[in-house]
C-alpha positions in Angstrom: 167.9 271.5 -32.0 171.9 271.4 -32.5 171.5 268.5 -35.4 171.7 269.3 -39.4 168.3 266.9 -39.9 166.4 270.0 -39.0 168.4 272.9 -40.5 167.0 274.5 -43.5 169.3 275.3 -46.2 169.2 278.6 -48.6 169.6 277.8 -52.2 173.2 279.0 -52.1 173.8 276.4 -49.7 172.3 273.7 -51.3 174.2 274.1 -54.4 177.6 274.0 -52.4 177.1 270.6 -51.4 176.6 269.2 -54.9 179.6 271.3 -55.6 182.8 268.9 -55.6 185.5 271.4 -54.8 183.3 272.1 -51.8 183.4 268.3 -50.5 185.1 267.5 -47.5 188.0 265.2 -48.1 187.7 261.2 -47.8 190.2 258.9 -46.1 193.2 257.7 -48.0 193.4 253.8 -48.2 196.3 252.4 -46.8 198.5 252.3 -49.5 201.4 249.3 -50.2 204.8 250.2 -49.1 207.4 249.3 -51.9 208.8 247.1 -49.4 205.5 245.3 -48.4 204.4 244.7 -52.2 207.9 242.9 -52.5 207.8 240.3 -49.5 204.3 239.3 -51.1 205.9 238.6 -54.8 208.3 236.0 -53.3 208.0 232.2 -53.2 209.0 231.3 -50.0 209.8 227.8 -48.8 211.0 226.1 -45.4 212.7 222.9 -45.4 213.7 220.8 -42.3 217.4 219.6 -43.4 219.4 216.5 -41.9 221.7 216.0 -44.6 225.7 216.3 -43.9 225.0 217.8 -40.7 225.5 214.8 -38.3 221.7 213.6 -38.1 221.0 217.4 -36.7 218.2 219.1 -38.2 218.2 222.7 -39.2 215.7 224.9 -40.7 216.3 226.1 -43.9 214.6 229.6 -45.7 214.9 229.7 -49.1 213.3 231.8 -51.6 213.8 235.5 -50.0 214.8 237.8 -52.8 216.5 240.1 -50.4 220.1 242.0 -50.1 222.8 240.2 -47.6 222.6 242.8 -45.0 218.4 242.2 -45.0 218.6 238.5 -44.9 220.9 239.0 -41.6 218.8 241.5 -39.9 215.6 238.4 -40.6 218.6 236.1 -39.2 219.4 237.4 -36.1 215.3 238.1 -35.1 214.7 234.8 -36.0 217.6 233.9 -33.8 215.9 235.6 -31.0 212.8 234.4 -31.6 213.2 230.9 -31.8 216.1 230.7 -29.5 219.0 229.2 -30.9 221.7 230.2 -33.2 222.0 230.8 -37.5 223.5 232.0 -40.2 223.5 233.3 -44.0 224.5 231.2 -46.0 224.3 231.2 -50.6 221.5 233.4 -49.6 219.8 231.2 -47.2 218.7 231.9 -44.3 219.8 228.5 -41.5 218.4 227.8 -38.4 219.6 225.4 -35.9 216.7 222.7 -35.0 213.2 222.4 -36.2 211.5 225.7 -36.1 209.6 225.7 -39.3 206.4 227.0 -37.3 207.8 230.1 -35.8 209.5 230.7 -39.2 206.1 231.0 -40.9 204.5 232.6 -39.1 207.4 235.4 -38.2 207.5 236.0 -42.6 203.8 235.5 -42.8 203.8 238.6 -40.2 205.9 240.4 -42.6 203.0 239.6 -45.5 204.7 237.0 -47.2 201.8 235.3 -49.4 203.8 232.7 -50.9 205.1 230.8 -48.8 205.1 226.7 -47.2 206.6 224.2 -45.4 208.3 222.0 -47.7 210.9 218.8 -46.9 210.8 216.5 -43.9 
């Protein structure tokens, strides 16, 4: 008794619903942030580094168009995510050991489309 299927509508009401200032309103996509449409325009790449550092390896992020102060806020949670210490440095972003894995997939997180493990 309490559905619509068996209500009968005047004329008056009929007409309303093919009227569209009468329509009830429709979801709003989710709509891009400015700063989500700019981590997926960048070309990303990791590289596993040994050169002039002892025989150490170190994790280097390259390819982040980003200010200084962003690329150390993604420094320091990368530091505490993977556990070990980093730095900025000619707007790369260096990691101490191999951590190429958690590197992706902490940017890819972040909707990075761009991006691959490149080097040794």
């Amino acid at each position: 008794m309490g559905s619509n299927k068996n209500k009968n509508l005047s004329w008056n009401d009929f007409q309303k619903l093919g009227n569209p200032e009468n329509a009830p309103e429709m979801p709003q996509e989710k709509i891009e942030t400015k700063s989500e449409k700019r981590y997926t325009k960048m070309k990303v790449r990791i590289y596993l580094d040994r050169k002039k550092r002892a025989g150490k390896a170190v994790t280097l992020v390259d390819g982040l168009d980003l200010r200084n102060d962003e690329l150390k806020t993604h420094t320091k949670e990368l530091q505490k995510k993977c556990g070990v210490g980093g730095s900025v440095k000619d707007g790369q972003i260096i990691l101490q050991g191999n951590h190429r894995d958690k590197v992706l997939d902490y940017f890819t997180g972040l909707g990075v489309r761009d991006i691959k493990k490149a080097g040794g």
